[in-house]
ZAMARGU-4260 file (C-alpha; in steps of 0.2 Angstrom, whole numbers, plus 5000, padded with zeros to 4 digits):
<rodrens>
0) 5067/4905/5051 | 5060/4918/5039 | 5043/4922/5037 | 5037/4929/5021 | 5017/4938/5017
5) 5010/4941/5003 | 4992/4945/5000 | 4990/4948/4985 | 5000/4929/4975 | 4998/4928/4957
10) 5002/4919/4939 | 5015/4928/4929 | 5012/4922/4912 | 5033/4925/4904 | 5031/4930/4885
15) 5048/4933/4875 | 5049/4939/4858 | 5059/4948/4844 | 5055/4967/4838 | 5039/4970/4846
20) 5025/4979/4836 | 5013/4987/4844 | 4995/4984/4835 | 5002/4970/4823 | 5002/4951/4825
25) 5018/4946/4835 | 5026/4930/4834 | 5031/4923/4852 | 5048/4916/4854 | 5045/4908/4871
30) 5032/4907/4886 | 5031/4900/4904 | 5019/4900/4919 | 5025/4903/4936 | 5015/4905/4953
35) 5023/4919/4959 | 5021/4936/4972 | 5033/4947/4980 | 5035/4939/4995 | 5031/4923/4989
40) 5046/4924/4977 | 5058/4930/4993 | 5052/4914/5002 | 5056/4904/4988 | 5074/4913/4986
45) 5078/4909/5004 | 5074/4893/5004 | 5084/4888/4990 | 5097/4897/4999 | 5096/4884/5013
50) 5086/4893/5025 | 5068/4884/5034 | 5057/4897/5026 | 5038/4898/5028 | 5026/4908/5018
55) 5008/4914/5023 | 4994/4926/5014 | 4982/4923/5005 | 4977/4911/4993 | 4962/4909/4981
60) 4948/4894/4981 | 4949/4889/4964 | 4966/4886/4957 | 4977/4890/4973 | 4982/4874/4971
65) 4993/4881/4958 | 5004/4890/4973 | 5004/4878/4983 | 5011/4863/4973 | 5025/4877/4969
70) 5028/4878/4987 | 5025/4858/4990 | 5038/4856/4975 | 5052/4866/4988 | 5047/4860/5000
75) 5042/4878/5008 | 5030/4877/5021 | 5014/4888/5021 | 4999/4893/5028 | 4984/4904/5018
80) 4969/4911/5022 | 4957/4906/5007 | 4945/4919/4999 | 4933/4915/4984 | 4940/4916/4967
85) 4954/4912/4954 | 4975/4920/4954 | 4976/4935/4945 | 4989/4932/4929 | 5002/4943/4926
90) 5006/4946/4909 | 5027/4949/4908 | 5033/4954/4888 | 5052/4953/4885 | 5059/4960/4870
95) 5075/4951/4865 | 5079/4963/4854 | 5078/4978/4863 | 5077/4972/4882 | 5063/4982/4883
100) 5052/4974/4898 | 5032/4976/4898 | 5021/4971/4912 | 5001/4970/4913 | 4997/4966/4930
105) 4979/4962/4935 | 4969/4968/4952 | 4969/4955/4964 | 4951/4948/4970 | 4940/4956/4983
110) 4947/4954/5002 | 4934/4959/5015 | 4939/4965/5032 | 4936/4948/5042 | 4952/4940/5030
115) 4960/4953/5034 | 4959/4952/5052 | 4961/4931/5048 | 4977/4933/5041 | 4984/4946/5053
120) 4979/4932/5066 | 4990/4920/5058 | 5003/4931/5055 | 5006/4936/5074 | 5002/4916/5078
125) 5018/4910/5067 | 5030/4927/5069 | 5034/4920/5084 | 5043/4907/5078 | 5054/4917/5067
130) 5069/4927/5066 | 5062/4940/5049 | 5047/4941/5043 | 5045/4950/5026 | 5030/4958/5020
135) 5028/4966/5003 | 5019/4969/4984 | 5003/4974/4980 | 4988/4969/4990 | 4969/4967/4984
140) 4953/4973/4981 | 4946/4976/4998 | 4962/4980/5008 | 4965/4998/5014 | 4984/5005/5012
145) 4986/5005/5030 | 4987/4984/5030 | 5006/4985/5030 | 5007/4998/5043 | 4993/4984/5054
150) 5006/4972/5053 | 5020/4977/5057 | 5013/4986/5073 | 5006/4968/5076 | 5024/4961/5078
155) 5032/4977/5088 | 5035/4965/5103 | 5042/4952/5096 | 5061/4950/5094 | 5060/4950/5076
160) 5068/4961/5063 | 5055/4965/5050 | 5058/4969/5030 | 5043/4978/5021 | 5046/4980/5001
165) 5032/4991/4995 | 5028/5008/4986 | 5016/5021/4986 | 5006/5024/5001 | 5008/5005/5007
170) 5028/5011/5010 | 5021/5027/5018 | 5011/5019/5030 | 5020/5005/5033 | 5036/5017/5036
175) 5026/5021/5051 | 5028/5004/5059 | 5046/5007/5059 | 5052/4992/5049 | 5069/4986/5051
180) 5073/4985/5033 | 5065/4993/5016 | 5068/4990/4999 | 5061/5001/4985 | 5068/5003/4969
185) 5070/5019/4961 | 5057/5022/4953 | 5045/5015/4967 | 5056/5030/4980 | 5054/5044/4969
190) 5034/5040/4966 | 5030/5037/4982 | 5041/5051/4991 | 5038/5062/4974 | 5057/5069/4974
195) 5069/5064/4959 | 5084/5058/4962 | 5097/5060/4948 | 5114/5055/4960 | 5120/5042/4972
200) 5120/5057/4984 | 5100/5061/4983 | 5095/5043/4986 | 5105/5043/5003 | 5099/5059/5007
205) 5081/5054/5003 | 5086/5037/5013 | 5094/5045/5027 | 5076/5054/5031 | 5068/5039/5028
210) 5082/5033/5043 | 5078/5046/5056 | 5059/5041/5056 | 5064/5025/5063 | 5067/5015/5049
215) 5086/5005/5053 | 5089/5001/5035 | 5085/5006/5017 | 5090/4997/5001 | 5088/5004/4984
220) 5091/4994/4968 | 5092/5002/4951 | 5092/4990/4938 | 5105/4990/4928 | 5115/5003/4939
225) 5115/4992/4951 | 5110/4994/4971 | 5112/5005/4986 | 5111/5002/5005 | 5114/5012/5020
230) 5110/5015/5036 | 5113/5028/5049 | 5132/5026/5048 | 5137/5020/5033 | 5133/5016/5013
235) 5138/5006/5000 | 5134/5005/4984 | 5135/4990/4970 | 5135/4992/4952 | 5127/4982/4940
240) 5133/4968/4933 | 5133/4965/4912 | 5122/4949/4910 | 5115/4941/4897 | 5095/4941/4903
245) 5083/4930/4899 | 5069/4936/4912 | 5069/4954/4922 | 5053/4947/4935 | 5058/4943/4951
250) 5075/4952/4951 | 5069/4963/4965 | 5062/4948/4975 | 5078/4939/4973 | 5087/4953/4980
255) 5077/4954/4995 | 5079/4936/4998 | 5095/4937/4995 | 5096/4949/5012 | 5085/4938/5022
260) 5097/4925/5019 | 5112/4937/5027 | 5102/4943/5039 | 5101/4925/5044 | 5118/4924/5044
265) 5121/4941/5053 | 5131/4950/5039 | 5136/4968/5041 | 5128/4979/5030 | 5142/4977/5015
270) 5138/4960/5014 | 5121/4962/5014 | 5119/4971/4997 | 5133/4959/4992 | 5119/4944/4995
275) 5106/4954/4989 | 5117/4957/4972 | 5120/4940/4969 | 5105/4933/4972 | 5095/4948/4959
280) 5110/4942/4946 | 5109/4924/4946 | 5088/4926/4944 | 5092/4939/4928 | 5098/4926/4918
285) 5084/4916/4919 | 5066/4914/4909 | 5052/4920/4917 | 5049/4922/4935 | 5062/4907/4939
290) 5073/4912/4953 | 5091/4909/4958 | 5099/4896/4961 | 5112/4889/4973 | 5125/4885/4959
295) 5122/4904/4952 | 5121/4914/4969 | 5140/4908/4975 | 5145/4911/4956 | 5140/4930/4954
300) 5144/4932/4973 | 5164/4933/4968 | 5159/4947/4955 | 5150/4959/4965 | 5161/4975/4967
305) 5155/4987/4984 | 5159/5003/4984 | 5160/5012/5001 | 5150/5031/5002 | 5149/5046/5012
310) 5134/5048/5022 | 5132/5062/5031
</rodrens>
């Protein structure tokens, strides 16, 4: 089973239009509401995948039926802790014209220490039963950075392999912990380890240090360039695909899920970018924060090309 947290769900509001104007009156082509969240968007990938998934966090009072009718829809099984409150919305902008992509993301609501220490409960109570657990995206008001770091040092005994997709000083300190498996994009890397990195060659040299702190594997995408994976051993790097998109939210997520999924299936680390890969592509060329499907994933999975690289 995988096991997906996220503490900090949401509502991305999907707005599309033509030759945005800033400071004048736009006319909007298209828009959608989605529950969404980082690790609530792998779950959701998984599952339609065909793994059991479960997905715990937290959840808000007021409209967190929202989520859960999302998850009830998939048949996803779940477990929150609920605080006061109401989602945050996301606000996602897509120029058709250009592809230029615009988010306005709002704070989550205040989380005091004793949901904290709830949701870690339930989160050691349940990891037993899986094989991943993932944890990833922002977290809220209330939540000190070292959250990640908490829960992954929570699961340590367990015989699990764990994923963490953050940036900043969540991915520092949750690095810590020793994940099995991270996945930054580039621009989440070089801001939170503050070194640019121009070729194939600095991201695995970045990733191979990242490697000898513990951390077993690291996979960076890089939008349209495509992705990268190594680990101590080996790399191999994808390139992006030319797609016609309609939605560039959850593209990361699907990639993550898309690794769960060959985790699950013990795929060598090729295969797992390969997954990954398919799974961001068949969610790219959908509106809004919809995610990939079945039909999609096993289509694109025929044209992703791996290219083997160097590591050390």
């Amino acid at each position: 089973m995988i096991t997906t947290v996220n503490l900090n769900p949401c509502i991305d509001r999907s707005i599309s239009l033509s030759d945005f104007q800033y400071g004048k009156l736009n006319r909007v082509r298209g828009s959608r509401y989605d529950a969404s969240g980082k690790a609530i968007n792998v779950g959701i990938v998984a599952k339609k995948l065909g793994k059991v998934v479960e997905c715990l966090g937290f959840n808000y009072s007021e409209d967190g039926h929202l989520l859960t009718s999302a998850l009830d829809k998939l048949q996803i099984k779940y477990e929150f802790i609920y605080i006061e409150g109401r989602l945050r919305t996301n606000t996602k902008i897509l120029d058709i014209h250009t592809n230029i992509f615009t988010e306005l993301n709002e704070n989550g609501g205040r989380v005091s220490p004793k949901d904290v220490f709830a949701l870690r409960e339930l989160i050691k109570r349940h990891s037993c039963k899986s094989n991943i657990v993932m944890i990833g995206g922002s977290v809220p008001e209330g939540v000190e950075n070292s959250v990640y770091r908490e829960i992954l040092e929570d699961l340590q005994n367990l015989n699990i392999k764990t994923i963490l997709d953050a940036e900043k000083d969540l991915l520092l300190e949750g690095i810590k912990a020793k994940p099995y498996l991270i996945k930054p994009n580039l621009y989440e890397l070089e801001v939170t380890f503050g070194k640019k990195c121009a070729t194939k060659k600095d991201i695995i040299d970045l990733a191979l240090k990242i490697i000898d702190s513990g951390v077993a594997v690291v996979c960076v995408s890089m939008g349209e360039a495509g992705a990268l994976i190594c680990n101590s051993n080996e790399a191999f790097y994808a390139p992006g695909l030319n797609l016609h998109i309609r939605g560039f939210q959850g593209a990361g997520d699907a990639m993550v899920g898309g690794i769960c999924v060959a985790m699950e299936d013990n795929c060598n680390l090729e295969d797992m970018l390969r997954y990954g890969m398919a799974a961001s592509a068949a969610s790219l060329i959908l509106e809004g924060t919809q995610l990939c499907e079945k039909a999609g994933f096993y289509e694109f999975m025929d044209q992703i090309k791996i290219m083997p690289i160097g590591v050390r």
